[in-house]
N, C-alpha and C positions, 0 to 999 in steps of 0.2 A: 611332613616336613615343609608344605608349599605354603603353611600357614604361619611358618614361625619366620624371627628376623631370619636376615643373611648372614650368615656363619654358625648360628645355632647348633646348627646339626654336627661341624666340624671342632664346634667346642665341645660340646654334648660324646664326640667318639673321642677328643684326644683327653678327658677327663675319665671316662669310662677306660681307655687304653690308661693311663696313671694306675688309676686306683687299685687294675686287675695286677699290677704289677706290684704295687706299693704291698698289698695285703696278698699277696702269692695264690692269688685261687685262679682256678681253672673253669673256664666259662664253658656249660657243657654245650657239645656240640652233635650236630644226630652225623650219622655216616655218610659221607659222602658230600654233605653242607661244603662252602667254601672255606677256605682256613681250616677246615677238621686236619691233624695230622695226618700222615701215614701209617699205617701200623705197624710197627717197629717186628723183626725178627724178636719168638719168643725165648727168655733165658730159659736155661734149664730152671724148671718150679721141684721145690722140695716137697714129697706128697704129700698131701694134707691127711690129717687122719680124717678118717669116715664120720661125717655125723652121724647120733646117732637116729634109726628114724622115728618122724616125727610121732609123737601122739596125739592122741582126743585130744584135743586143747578143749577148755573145761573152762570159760572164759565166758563175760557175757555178750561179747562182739559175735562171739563164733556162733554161739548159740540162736542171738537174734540176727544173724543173715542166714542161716540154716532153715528157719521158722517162715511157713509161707505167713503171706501179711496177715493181719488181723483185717476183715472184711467190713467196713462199716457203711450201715444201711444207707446213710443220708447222703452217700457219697455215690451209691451205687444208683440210690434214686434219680440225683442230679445227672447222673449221668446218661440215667434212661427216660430222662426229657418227662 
């Protein structure tokens, strides 16, 4: 901010404060951040039925993080100088 004009920065949050307003979203926030809410008392929840549990996923993401890496020579060379 020390690098921008003067006022920048107070344009830059009341236009950012508009927008989050305009377009209804929720800026996530971690816990305990400033401005985070309080956590409101919980209503009674209707129970959810039980997933059910997961399977194999059968998928090709799964399968290649499952898979140690494929080892390649020239890499392993380089690396041993």
């Amino acid at each position: 901010q020390f690098g921008l004009a003067p006022g920048s920065v107070s344009i830059a949050a009341t236009q950012w404060a508009k927008n989050l307003k305009r377009t209804r979203v929720q800026p996530y926030r971690l816990a305990g951040q400033d401005g985070a809410k309080k956590p409101r008392a919980a209503k009674k929840a209707v129970p959810a039925v039980a997933a059910p549990p997961p399977e194999a996923a059968e998928d090709r993401l799964s399968g290649f993080l499952r898979r140690p890496p494929v080892l390649d020579t020239l890499d392993e060379a380089e690396l041993l100088g």
